[in-house]
C-alpha positions in Angstrom: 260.2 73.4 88.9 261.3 76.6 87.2 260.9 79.8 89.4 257.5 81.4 87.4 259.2 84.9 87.9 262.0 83.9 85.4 261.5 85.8 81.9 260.5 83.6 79.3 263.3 81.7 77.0 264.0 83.8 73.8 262.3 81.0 71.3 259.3 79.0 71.9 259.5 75.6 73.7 257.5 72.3 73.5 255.0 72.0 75.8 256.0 68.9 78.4 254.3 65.5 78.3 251.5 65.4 80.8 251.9 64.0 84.4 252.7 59.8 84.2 249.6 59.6 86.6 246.8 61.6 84.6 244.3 59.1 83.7 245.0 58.1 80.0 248.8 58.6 79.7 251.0 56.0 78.1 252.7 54.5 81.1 256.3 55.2 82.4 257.0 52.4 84.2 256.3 49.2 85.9 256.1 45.8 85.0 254.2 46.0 81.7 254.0 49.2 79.1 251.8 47.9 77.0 248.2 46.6 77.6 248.1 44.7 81.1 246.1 46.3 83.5 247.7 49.6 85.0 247.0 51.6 88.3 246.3 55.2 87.6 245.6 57.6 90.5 244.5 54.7 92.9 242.2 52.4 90.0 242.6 50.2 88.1 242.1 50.8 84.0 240.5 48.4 82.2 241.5 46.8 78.8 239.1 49.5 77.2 240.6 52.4 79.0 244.3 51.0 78.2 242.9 50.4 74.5 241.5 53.8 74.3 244.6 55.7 75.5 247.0 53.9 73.1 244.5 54.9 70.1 244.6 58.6 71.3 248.0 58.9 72.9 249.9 57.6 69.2 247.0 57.1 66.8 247.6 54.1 64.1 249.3 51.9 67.0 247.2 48.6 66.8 245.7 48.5 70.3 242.6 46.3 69.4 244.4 43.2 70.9 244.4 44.8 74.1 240.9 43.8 74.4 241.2 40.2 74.3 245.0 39.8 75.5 244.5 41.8 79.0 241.7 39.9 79.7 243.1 36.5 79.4 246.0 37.5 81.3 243.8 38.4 84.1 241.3 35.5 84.3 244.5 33.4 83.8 246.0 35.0 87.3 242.5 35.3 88.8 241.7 31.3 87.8 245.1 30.0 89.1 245.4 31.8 92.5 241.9 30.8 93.3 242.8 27.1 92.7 245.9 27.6 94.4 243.5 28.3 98.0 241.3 25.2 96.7 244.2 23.0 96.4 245.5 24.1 99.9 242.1 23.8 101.2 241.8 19.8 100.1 245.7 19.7 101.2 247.3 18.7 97.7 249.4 20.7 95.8 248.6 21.5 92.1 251.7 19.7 90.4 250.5 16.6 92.6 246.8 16.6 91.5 247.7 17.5 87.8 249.3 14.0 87.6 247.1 12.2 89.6 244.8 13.7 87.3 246.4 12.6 84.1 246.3 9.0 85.5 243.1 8.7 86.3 241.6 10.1 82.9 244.2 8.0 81.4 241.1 4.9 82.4 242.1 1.2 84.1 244.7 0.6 85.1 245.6 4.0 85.6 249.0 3.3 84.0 251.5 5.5 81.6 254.8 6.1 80.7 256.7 8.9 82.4 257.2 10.2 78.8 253.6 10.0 77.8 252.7 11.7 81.3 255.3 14.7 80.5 253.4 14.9 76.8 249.5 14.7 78.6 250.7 17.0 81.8 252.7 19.2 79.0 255.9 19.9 80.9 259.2 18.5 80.7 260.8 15.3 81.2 262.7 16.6 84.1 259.5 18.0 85.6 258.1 15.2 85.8 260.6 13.0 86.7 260.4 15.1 90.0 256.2 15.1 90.3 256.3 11.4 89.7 259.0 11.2 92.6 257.9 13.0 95.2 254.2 11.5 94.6 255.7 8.1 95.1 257.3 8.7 98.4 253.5 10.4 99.0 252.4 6.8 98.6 250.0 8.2 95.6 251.9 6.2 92.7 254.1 3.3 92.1 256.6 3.5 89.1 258.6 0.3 87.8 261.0 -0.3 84.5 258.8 -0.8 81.7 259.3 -3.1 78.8 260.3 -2.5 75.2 262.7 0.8 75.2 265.2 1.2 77.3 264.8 3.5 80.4 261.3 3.2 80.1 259.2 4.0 83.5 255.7 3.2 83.8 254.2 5.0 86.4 250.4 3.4 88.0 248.2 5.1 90.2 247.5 3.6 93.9 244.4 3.2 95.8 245.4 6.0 97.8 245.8 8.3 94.6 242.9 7.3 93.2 241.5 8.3 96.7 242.9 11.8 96.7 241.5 12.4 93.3 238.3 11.7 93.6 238.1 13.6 96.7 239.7 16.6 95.3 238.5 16.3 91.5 234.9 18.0 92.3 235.9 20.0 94.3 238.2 21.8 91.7 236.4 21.4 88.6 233.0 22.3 90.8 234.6 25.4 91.4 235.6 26.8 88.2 232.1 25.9 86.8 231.2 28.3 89.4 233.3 30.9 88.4 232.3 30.5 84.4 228.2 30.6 85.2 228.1 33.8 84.7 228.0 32.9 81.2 225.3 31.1 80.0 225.6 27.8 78.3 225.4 28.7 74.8 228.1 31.8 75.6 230.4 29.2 77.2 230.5 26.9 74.2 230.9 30.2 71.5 234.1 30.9 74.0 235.5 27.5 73.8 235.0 27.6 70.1 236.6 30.7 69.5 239.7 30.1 72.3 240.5 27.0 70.3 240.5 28.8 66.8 242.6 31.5 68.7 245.0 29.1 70.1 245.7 27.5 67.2 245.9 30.5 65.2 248.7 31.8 67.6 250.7 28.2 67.6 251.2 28.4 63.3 251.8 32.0 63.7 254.3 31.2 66.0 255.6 28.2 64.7 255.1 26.9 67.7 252.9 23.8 68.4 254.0 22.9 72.1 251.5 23.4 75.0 252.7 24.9 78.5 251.2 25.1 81.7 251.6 28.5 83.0 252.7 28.8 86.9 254.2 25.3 87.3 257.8 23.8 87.2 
């Protein structure tokens, strides 16, 4: 800091930015600059705050998608580590159950290809190659060559998958329905309807029409 006895510099000088922790400032650091949610003098901002301090901090920046991006960025991290304890809870892991899953909606007899199962469980071939492997030697599926193309694997759920499913499946599912009550029924269904406009939107913007699964291989 300059010693205050010092005589002043001969022209005027810009006045300096404002401490990186006053509540408000654009951010300086960290792992996101933008909109997620940032920690300012011990609390946590939310969307609004970050929204607010973009619009005052550099006026005519669009900030309006903070409101909606944040959020789903921090139900999505919320909503997966709590399935993650849920998971651990009912001893499976969430790779495991997400095929077993993907079987057993599939209906009797519980029986897809491992390419069809990498398009329902939207990850790669390779990815599931592995889930259907280690699942196997879990005793929870059988696999065998299929017919028609070649290298065609068709993968069949076992009594002891079909178990573990409909052991865990409630459990999960019961769960999250938990977590959503707070809205009510008609506010659930208006949020379904507008996430599938908005995911849709954001695929042809993109130009991309694949579906991920965040957090797994």
């Amino acid at each position: 800091m300059a010693n205050e006895s010092a005589p002043p510099p001969p022209h005027p000088q810009p006045s300096p930015p404002p401490p990186p922790n006053e509540r408000g400032a654009a951010p300086t650091g960290g792992a996101d600059q933008t909109g997620s949610a940032e920690r300012t003098g011990g609390a946590d901002q939310t969307a609004r705050d970050i929204a607010a301090a973009w619009e005052r901090e550099r006026p005519g920046t669009p900030a309006t998608s903070i409101g909606i991006v944040t959020p789903i960025w921090q139900l999505a991290k919320l909503f997966g580590d709590d399935r993650r304890r849920v998971l651990a809870r009912a001893g499976v892991d969430s790779a495991t159950l997400d095929l077993l899953s993907v079987l057993r909606r599939s209906g009797a007899p519980y029986t897809l290809s491992t390419r069809e199962l990498g398009r329902r469980s939207m990850i790669t071939p390779g990815a599931i190659s592995q889930r259907v492997a280690r699942a196997e030697r879990e005793g929870l599926v059988t696999r065998v060559p299929g017919e028609g193309r070649p290298r065609t694997v068709q993968v069949t759920l076992t009594r002891a998958g079909h178990d573990l499913v409909e052991a865990t499946v409630d459990q999960v599912l019961g769960r999250e329905a938990d977590l959503v009550s707070g809205l009510a029924p008609d506010q659930q269904a208006q949020l379904t309807e507008l996430l599938d406009v908005l995911l849709e939107d954001a695929q042809r913007r993109l130009g991309d029409g694949r579906l991920t699964q965040v957090g797994y291989d």
